[in-house]
N, C-alpha and C positions, 0 to 999 in steps of 0.2 A: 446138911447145912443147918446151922442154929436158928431158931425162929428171930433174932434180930439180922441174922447176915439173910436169909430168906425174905421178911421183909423190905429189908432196905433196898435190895437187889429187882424185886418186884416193882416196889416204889421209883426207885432210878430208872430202872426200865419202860415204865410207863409213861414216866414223863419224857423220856426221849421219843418212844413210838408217835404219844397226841403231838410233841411237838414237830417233829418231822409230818407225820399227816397233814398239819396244817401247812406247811410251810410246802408240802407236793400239791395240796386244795388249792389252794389262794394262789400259787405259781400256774401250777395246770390249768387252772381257768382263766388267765390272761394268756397264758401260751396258747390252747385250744382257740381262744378268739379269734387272734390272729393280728395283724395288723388294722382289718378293718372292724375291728369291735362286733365281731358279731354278737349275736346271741344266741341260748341254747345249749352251752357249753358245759355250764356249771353242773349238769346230771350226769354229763359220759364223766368228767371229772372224778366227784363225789362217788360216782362207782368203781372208778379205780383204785381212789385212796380206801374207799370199803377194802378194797380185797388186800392194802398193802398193810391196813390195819390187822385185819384178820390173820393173815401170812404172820407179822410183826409178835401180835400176840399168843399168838401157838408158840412160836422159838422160843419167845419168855418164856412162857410155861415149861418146855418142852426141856429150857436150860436149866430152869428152876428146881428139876425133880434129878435129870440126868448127873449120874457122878458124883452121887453122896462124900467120895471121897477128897472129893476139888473143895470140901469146908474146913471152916472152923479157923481161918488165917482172913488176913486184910489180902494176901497174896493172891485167894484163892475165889475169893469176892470182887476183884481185880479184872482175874483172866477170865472168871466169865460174865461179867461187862463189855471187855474186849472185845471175845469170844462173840456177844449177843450184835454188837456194835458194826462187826464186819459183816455177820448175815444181816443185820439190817442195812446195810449200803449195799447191798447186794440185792436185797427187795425193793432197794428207793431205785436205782439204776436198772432192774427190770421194769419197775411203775413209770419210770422216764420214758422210756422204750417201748412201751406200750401208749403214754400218750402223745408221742412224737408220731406212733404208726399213724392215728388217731388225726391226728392234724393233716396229716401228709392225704390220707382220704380224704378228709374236709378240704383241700385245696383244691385235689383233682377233680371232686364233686362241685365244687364250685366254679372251675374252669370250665365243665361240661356244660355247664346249667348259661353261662354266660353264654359260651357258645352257640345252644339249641336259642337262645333267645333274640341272640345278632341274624341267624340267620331268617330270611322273608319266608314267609307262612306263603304257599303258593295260593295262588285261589281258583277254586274253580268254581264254574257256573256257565246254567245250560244256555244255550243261545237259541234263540227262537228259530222253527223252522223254515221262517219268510225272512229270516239276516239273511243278508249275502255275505261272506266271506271273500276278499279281498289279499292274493298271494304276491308277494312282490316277485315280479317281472325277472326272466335271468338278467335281461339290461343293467338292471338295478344294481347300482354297486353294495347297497346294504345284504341284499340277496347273495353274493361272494363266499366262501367258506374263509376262514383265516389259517386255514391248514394247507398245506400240498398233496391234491389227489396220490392215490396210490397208483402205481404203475399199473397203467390198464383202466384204469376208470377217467370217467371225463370231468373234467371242469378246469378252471382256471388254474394257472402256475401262478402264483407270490410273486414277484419283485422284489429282490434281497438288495441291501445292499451291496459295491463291492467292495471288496477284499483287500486290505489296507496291507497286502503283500507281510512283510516280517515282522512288522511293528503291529498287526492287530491282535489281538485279545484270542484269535482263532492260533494257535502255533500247533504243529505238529513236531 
C-alpha cells in the first residue's frame, strides 16, 4: 500500500473506531443506568468500550499490513474500509451484547436486593426465666391450623364452601 493510501486508510479508520467508541460510551452508560438513573455504571461501560477499542485497533493495524497486493488503486483503499467496517460492526454488536448481559445482571441484582429488603428481619431475644408464656387454648379459634389434617392425624376439618355444581370455576 503507498504511504498516502496507508495513511489516509489509518486516518479514516481511526476516526471511525474513537467515533463509534463514543457513541457505545455515552449510549452504554444511560443503558446500564437503567430507567432508574442509577449510578456506578459509567466504569463497567468505559471497560467495555476499552476492549472494543482495542479489538477495533488491532483489525486496523492488522488490515493495514495484510494483502500488500489489495494497493495502489481507490478500489482497493475502498474494500478495505468496507472490509475493516464490517469487522467493526461486528465488534460493536458483540460490545452491545456484552453490555445488554451487563444490564440484565444489574436487574436481577437489584430485584434480589429489593426482595431480601421487603422481607421482616425476624427478631429474636431471650425471655427471662420468671416470663410466663402464655399458649393459646385449642378453644381458641386463632389456635386452628388453616390446612386439613392429613388422614390419621387429629385436629379440625375446614369448612369449604359448596360446589356451585357445573357453573363453578372447579369443572372436571
Amino acid at each position: 500500500m503507498p504511504d498516502n493510501d496507508l495513511t489516509g486508510f489509518l486516518i479514516i479508520g481511526l476516526v471511525f473506531v474513537v467515533a463509534d467508541g463514543q457513541v457505545l460510551y455515552r449510549g452504554g452508560r444511560r443503558y446500564l443506568a437503567g430507567p432508574d438513573g442509577g449510578d456506578g455504571t459509567g466504569s463497567m461501560a468505559w471497560m467495555v468500550v476499552t476492549v472494543f477499542h482495542l479489538v477495533s485497533f488491532g483489525v486496523l493495524a492488522l488490515l493495514s499490513v495484510v494483502g500488500p497486493q489489495w494497493s495502489g488503486s481507490t478500489a482497493a483503499l475502498v474494500g478495505r474500509l468496507g472490509i475493516f467496517l464490517l469487522l467493526m460492526a461486528v465488534a460493536h454488536v458483540l460490545t452491545l451484547a456484552v453490555l445488554a448481559r451487563r444490564r440484565q445482571d444489574r436487574i436481577v441484582e437489584n430485584h434480589f436486593q429489593d426482595r431480601e429488603s421487603e422481607r421482616p428481619v425476624a427478631e429474636t431475644h431471650v425471655r427471662p426465666a420468671t416470663e410466663v408464656i402464655v399458649e393459646p387454648a385449642p378453644a381458641d379459634p386463632a389456635w386452628h391450623s388453616a390446612v386439613t389434617p392429613v388422614p390419621g392425624q387429629d385436629g379440625p376439618h375446614l369448612r369449604v364452601s359448596p360446589d356451585l355444581g357445573n357453573h363453578g370455576p372447579y369443572r372436571t
